[in-house]
TORSE-755671 format. One record per residue (C-alpha): residue in one letter; chain; x, y, z. Coordinates in steps of 0.05 Angstrom, whole numbers, plus 5000, padded with zeros to 4 digits. Example, Ala and Ser with C-alpha at 12.3 -4.5 7.8 and 13.67 -1.06 7.14 Angstrom:
residu, chaine, xx, yy, zz
a, A, 5246, 4910, 5156
s, A, 5273, 4979, 5143
end
This chain:
residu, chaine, xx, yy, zz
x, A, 5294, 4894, 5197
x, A, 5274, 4958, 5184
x, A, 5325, 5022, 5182
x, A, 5293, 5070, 5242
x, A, 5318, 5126, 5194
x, A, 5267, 5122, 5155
x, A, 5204, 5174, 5152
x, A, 5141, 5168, 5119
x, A, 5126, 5235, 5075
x, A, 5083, 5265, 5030
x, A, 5100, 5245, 4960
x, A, 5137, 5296, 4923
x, A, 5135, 5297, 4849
x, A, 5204, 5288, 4848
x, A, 5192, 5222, 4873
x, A, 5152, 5194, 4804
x, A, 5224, 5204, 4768
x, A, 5247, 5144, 4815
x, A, 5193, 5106, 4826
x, A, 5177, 5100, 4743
x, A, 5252, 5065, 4743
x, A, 5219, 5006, 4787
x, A, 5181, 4984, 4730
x, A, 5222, 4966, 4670
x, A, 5170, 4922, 4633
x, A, 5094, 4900, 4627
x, A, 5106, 4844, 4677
x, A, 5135, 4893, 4743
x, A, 5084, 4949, 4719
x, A, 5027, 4902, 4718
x, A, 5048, 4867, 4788
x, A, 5045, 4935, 4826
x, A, 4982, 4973, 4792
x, A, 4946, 4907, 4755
x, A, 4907, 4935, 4694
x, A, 4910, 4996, 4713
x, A, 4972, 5023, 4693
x, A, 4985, 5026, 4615
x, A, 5050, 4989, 4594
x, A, 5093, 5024, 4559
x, A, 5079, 5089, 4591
x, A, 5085, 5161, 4580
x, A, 5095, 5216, 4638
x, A, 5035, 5240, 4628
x, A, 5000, 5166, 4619
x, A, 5040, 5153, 4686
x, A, 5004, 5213, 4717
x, A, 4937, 5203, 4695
x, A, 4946, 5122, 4706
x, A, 4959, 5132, 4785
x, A, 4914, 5190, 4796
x, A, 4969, 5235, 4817
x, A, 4923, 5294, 4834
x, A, 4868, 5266, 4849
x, A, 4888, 5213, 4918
x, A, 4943, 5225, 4974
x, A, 5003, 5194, 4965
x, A, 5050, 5181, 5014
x, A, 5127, 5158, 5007
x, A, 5181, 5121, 5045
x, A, 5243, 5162, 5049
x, A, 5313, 5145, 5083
x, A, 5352, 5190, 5119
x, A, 5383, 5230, 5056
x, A, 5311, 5241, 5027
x, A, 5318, 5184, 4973
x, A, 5257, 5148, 4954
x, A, 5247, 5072, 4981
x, A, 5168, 5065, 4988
x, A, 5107, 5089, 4958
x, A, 5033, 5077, 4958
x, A, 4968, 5116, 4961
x, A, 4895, 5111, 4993
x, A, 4828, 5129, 4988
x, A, 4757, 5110, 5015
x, A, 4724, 5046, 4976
x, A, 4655, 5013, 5011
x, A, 4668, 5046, 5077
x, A, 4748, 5028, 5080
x, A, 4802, 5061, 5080
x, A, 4842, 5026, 5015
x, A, 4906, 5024, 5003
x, A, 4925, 5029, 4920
x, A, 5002, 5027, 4887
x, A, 5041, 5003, 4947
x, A, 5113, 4986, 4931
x, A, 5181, 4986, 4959
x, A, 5242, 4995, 4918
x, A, 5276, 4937, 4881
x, A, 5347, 4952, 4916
x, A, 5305, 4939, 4989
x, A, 5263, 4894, 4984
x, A, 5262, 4829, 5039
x, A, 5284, 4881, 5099
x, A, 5214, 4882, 5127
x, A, 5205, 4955, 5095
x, A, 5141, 4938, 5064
x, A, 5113, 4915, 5127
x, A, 5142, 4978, 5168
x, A, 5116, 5027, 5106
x, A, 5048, 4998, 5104
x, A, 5040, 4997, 5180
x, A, 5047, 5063, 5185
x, A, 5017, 5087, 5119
x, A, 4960, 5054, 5140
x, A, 4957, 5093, 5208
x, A, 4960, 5161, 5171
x, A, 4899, 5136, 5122
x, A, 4857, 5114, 5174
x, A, 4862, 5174, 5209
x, A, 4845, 5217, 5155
x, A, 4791, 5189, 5127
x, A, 4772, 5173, 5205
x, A, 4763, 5099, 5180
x, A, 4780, 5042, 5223
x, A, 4791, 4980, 5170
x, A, 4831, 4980, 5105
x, A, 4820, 4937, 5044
x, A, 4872, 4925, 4976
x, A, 4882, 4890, 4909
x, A, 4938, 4839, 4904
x, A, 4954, 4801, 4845
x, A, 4946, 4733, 4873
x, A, 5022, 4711, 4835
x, A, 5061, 4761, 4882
x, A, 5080, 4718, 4934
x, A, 5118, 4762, 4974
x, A, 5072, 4818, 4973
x, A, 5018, 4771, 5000
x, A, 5068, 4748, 5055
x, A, 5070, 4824, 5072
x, A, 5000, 4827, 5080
x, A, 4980, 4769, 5107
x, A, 5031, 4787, 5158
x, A, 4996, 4854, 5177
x, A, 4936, 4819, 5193
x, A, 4898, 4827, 5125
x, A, 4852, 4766, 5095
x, A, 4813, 4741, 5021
x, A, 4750, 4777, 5017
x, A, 4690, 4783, 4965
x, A, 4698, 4844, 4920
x, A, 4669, 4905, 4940
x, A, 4587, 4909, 4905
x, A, 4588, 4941, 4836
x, A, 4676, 4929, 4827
x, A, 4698, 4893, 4762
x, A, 4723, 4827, 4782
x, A, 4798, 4795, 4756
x, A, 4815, 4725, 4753
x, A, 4877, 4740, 4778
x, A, 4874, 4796, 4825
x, A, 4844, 4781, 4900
x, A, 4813, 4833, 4951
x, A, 4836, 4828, 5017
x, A, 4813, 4870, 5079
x, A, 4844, 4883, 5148
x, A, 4790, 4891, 5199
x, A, 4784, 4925, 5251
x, A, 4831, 4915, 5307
x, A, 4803, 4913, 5368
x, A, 4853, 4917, 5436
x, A, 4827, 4894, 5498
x, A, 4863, 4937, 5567
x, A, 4852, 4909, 5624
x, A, 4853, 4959, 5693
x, A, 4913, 4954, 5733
x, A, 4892, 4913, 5788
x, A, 4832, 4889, 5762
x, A, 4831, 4804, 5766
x, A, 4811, 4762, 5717
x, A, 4765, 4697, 5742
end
């Protein structure tokens, strides 16, 4: 279950010190950024790798300001997508990916004033497809014109639509 104390933050440089620690080897780099993310990598490959300047990013933090979450977004065929998510090794299975997401989500949507948000899984990470799955996100076709991976699936969350009934209004 997820720790109330946590806050979702901007990401603070500071934060890349930590977060680089997550990913000892091609394998754990590869899982969390696919291709994109050159294995072994420098800080400034790191940087350039997960556009650092160039996207929000966004970072789970517990109650003494120590890194447990990050991920990033950005607008991709009229969705708000979410790129790099990842919680920390040492909390992982506590429901924290769902709780991060959830709200990262809300905070990207929001500010690109975009209603439905897309990602990249690789299709072997099991529990980060549980995660999603969970938040109500399904397979899709790639996005037109995106280079396509064997190994890597699209999934999209559409929009959520909630239905409020009146007070005292009857259904027949």
């Amino acid at each position: 279950m997820p720790d109330n104390r946590t806050q979702i933050v901007r990401a603070q440089f500071e934060h890349l010190n930590t977060l680089k620690t997550w990913f000892p080897d091609k394998d754990t780099a590869y899982d969390w950024c696919g291709p994109g993310l050159r294995f072994p990598f420098t800080d400034e490959m790191f940087l350039e790798d997960i556009h650092w300047e160039r996207m929000p990013a966004y970072s789970l933090v517990n109650e003494n300001k120590e890194l447990i979450g990050f991920g990033q977004y950005y607008e991709k065929a009229g969705r708000c997508h979410l790129a790099r998510l990842v919680i920390s090794p040492a909390h992982r299975s506590r429901g924290l990916g769902y709780h991060f997401i959830d709200r990262l989500m809300e905070v990207a949507m929001k500010d690109l004033i975009l209603n439905e948000c897309s990602l990249f899984v690789i299709r072997s990470n099991e529990k980060a497809l549980k995660c999603y799955r969970a938040l109500k996100f399904e397979k899709a076709d790639y996005p037109p014109g995106h280079e396509y991976f064997g190994d890597i699936d699209f999934m999209v969350r559409k929009k959520q639509i909630r239905v409020v009934l009146e007070e005292g209004k009857k259904n027949d």
